[in-house]
C-alpha positions in Angstrom: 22.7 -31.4 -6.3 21.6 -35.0 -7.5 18.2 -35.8 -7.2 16.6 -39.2 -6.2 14.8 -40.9 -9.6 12.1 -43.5 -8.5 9.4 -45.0 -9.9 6.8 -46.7 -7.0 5.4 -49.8 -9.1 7.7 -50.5 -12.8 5.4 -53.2 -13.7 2.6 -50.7 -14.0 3.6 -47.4 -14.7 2.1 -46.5 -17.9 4.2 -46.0 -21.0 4.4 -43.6 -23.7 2.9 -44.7 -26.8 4.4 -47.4 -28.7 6.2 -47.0 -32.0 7.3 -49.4 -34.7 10.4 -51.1 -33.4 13.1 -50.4 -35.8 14.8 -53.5 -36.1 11.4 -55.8 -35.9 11.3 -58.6 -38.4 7.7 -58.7 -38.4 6.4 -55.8 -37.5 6.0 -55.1 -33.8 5.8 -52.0 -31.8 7.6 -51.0 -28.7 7.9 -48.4 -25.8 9.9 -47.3 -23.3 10.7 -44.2 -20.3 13.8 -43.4 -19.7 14.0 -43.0 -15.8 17.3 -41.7 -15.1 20.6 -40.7 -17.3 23.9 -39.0 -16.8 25.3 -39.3 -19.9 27.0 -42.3 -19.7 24.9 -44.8 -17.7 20.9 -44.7 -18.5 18.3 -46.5 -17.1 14.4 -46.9 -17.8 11.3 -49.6 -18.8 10.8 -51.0 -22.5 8.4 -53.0 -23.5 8.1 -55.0 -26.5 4.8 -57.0 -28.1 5.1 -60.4 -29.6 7.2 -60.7 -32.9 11.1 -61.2 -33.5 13.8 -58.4 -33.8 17.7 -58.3 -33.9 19.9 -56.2 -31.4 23.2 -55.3 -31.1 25.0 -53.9 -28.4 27.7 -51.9 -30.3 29.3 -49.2 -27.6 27.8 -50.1 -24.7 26.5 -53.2 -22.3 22.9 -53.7 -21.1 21.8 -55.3 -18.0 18.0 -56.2 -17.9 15.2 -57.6 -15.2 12.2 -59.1 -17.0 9.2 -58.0 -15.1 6.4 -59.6 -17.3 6.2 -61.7 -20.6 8.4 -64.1 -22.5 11.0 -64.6 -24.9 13.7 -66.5 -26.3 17.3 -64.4 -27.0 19.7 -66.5 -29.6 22.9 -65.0 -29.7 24.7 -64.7 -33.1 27.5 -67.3 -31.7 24.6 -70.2 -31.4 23.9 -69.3 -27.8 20.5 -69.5 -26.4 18.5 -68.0 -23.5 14.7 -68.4 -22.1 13.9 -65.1 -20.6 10.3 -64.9 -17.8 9.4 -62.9 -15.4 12.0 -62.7 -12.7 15.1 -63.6 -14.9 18.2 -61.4 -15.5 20.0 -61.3 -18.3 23.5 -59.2 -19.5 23.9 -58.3 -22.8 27.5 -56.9 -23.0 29.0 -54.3 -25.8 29.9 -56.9 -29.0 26.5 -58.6 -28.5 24.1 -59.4 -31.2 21.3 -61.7 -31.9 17.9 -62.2 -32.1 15.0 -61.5 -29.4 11.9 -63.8 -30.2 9.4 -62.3 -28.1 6.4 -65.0 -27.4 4.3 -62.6 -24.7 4.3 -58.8 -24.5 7.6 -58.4 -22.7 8.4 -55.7 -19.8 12.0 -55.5 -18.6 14.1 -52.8 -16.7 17.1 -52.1 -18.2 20.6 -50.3 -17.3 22.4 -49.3 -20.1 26.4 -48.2 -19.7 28.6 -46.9 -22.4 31.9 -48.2 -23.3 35.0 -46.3 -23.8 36.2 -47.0 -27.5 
């Protein structure tokens, strides 16, 4: 049997600790809860302080739903996005770039795995 996940309020639930984010360029901490996973398709809340890191989506694509906070994402191929609460944004596998995050960002993200 499959069970229901569900989360009443993801702006406020309260995250786990934040740890040093791997890829930060300066330093900045983030955390996240993983909500529900299958294997292939996961999804959860990150959150991210202010500072600049790069990403790559290598394997799989990430669709995201900014809940608080800004930031600017410039893709490697010159293209840029403003991201605040209420946008949406797709980051698909072969991605990469840079997130400059200017306010303590919370998104909810899906994350599905490609076949390769």
């Amino acid at each position: 049997m499959t069970s229901l996940a569900h989360l009443a309020s993801a702006p406020d639930v309260r995250l786990p600790a934040a740890q040093p984010k791997p890829t930060s360029l300066t330093g900045q901490s983030e955390a996240a809860l993983e909500v529900w996973s299958d294997g292939r398709t996961e999804t959860g809340i990150w959150e991210c302080e202010p500072g600049s890191f790069t990403a790559v989506r290598d394997g799989f694509h990430e669709i995201c739903q900014i809940l608080a906070g800004r930031a600017t994402l410039t893709g490697e191929d010159g293209q840029v996005v403003e991201l605040a609460p209420g946008s949406t944004v797709v980051l698909p596998d072969g991605w990469s770039g840079t997130w400059d995050v200017h306010e303590t960002i919370r998104k909810t993200y899906v994350t599905i795995r490609t076949a390769h």
